[in-house]
C-alpha positions in Angstrom: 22.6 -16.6 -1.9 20.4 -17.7 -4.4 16.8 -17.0 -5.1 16.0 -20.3 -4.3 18.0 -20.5 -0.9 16.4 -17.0 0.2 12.9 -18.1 0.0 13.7 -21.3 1.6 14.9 -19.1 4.4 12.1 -16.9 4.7 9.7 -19.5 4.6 11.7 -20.8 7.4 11.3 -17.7 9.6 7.8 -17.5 9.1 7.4 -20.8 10.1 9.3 -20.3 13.2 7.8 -16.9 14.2 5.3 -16.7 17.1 4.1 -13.3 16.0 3.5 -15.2 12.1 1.6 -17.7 14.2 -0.5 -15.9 16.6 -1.1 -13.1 14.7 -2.6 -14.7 11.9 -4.9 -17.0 14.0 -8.7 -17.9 13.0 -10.4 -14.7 15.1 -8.0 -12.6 12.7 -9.3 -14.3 9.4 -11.7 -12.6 6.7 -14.7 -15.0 7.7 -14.2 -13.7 11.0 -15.1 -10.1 9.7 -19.2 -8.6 9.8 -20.2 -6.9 6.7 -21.3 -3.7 7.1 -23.5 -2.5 4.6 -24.5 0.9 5.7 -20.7 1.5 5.5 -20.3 4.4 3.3 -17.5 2.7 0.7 -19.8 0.0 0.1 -20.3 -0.5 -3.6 -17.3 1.6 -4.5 -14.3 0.6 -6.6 -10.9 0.3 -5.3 -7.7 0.3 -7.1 -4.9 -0.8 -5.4 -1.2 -1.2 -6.4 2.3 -2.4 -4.5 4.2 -5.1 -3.7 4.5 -7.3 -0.7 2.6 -5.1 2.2 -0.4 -4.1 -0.2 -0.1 -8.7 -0.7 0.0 -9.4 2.9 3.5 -11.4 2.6 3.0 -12.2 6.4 -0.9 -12.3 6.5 -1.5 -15.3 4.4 -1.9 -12.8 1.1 -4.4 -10.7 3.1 -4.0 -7.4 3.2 -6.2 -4.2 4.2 -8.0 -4.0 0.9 -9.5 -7.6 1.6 -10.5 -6.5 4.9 -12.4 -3.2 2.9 -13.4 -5.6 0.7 -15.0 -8.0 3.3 -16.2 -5.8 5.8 -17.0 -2.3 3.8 -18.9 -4.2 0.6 -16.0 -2.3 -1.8 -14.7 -3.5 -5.2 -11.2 -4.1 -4.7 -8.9 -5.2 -7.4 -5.6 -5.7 -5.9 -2.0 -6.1 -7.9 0.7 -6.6 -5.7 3.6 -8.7 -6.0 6.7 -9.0 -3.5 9.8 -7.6 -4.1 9.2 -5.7 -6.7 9.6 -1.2 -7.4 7.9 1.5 -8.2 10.6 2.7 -10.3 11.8 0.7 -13.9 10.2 -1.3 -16.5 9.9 -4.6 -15.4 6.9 -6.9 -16.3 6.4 -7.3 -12.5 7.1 -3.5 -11.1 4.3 -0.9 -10.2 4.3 0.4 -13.6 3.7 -2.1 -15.6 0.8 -3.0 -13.8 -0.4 -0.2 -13.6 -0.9 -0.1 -17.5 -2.0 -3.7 -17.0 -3.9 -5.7 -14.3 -6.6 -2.7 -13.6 -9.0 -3.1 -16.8 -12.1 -1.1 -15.1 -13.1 1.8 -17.1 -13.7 3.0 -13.7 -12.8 3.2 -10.5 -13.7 5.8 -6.9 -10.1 5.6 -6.1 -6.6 4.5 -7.0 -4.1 3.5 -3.9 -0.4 3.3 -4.6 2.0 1.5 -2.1 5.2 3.9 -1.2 7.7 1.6 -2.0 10.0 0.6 0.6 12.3 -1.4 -2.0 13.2 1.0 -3.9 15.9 2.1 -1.5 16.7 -1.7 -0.9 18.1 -2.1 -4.6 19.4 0.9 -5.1 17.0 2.9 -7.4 18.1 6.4 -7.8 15.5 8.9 -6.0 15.5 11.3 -9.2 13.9 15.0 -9.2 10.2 16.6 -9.2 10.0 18.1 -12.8 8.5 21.2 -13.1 4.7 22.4 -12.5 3.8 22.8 -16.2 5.3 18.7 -16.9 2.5 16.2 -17.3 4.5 13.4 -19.4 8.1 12.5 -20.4 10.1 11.2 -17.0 12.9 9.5 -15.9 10.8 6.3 -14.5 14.5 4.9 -13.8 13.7 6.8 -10.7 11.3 6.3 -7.8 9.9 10.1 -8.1 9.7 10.2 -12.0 7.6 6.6 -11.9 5.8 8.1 -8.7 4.7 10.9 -11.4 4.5 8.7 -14.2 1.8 7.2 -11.9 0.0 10.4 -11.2 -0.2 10.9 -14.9 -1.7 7.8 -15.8 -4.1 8.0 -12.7 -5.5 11.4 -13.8 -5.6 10.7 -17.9 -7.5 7.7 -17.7 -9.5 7.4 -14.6 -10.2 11.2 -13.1 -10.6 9.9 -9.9 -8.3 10.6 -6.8 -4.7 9.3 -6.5 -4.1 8.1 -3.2 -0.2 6.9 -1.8 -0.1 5.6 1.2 3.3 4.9 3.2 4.5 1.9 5.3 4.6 2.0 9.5 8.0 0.4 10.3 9.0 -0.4 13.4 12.8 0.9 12.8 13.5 4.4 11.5 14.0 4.7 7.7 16.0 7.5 7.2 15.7 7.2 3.7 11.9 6.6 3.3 11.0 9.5 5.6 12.8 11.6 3.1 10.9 9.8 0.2 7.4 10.9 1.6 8.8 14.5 2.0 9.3 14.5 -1.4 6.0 12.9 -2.0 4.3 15.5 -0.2 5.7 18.2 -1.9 4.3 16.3 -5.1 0.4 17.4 -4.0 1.1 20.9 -5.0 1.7 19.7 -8.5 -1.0 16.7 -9.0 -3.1 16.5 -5.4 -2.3 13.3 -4.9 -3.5 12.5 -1.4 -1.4 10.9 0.9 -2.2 8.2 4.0 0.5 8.8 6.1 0.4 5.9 8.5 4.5 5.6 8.8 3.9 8.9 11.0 0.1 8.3 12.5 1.0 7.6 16.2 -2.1 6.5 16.7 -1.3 3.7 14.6 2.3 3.3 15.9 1.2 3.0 18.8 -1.5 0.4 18.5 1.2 -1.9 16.5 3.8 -1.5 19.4 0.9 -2.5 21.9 0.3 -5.3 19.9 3.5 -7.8 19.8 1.8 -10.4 16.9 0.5 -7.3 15.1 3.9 -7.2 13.0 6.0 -10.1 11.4 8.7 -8.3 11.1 10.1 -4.6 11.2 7.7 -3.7 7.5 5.4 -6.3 7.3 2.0 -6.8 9.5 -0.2 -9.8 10.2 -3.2 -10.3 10.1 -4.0 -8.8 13.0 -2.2 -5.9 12.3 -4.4 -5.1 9.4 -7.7 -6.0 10.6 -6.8 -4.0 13.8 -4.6 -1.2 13.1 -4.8 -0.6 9.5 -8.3 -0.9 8.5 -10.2 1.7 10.6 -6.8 4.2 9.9 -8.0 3.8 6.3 -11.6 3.4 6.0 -11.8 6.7 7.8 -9.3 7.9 5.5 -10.8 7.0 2.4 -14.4 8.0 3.5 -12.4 11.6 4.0 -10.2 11.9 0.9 -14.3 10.6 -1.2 -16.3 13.3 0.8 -18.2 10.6 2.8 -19.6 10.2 6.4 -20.7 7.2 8.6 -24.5 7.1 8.2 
């Protein structure tokens, strides 16, 4: 099928969708959101890197940070495109952007999208390189550009490195192995990691919520306004050292 004839048939099914439709109604929408400017990230600056969850693919393009954004006061520079890998060197991938759409000299935080494409077009996993590595890997692979992030992240902004992985509605074998192997990458850079493919809380709140997700990865409107954003606000207020005042 070509690229063409895809699209056509995912803008089809979005069309179609009741969960596209009703989760993405008006009392979802960003002008629907109060600022809260005694929030604690107001003012900061947010990084934030992936592909078509971190774009909001199903939302309309709007996506958690927008929400922060919006409702928190934060600086958010976004760079997300759909489809596209953490691991490789094409113009549109994670890396590439990386080096390229985030110009601040600083930011509070960096957030990375876990991939969940990788696995889809078959990029090879690869290996953690030893403790003492900082530079030289195999970013052919999802954990060498995962590192080849955390590298880049800690020479030029000093500030934390945060991943954050994907609730999906169907078990991914191969993902759930992928954050392992992320985890076991904090020993060697301290990248934090918001977990919410394994916060039952937040499972929980998207299965008692049928428009909350498009499909089996990606989440409405709703589903970011009301399951994602308070998982991560509180997160991020954690992972900076802050407190609701």
């Amino acid at each position: 099928m070509s690229d063409v004839k895809q699209f056509q048939k995912v803008l089809e099914a979005l069309q179609k969708s009741p969960a596209y439709q009703k989760g993405n109604r008006d009392v979802f929408g960003l002008d629907q959101v109060t600022y809260q400017p005694n929030s604690p990230l107001n003012g900061k600056r947010l990084a934030v890197l992936g592909s078509s969850i971190t774009y909001g693919f199903a939302a309309h393009g709007v996506a958690f940070s927008d929400y922060l954004q919006v409702h928190d006061g934060m600086f958010c520079t976004k760079s997300a495109i759909s489809g596209t890998t953490l691991a490789g060197d094409d113009q549109e991938g994670y890396l590439y952007r990386l080096k390229h759409d985030f110009t601040a000299a600083n930011y509070d935080a960096v957030m990375c999208q876990l991939s969940t494409n990788d696995d889809r077009q078959g990029k090879p996993v690869g290996k953690i390189t030893p403790n003492d590595q900082r530079d030289d890997f195999d970013t052919e692979t999802t954990i060498g550009a995962i590192e080849e992030v955390c590298a880049y992240v800690a020479q030029h902004w000093h500030c934390p490195l945060i991943f954050f992985t994907c609730p999906q509605l169907q078990p991914a074998a191969n993902y759930e192995q992928l954050i392992d192997q992320l985890q076991q990458l904090h020993a060697k850079w301290g990248v934090k990691i918001i977990d919410l493919y394994h916060d039952q809380g937040a499972n929980a709140s998207l299965k008692a919520r049928p428009n909350a997700m498009f499909d089996a990865i990606h989440p409405t409107q709703e589903g970011y306004l009301k399951v994602w954003l308070p998982v991560i606000e509180q997160q991020l207020m954690n992972i900076l050292g802050y407190r609701h005042k």
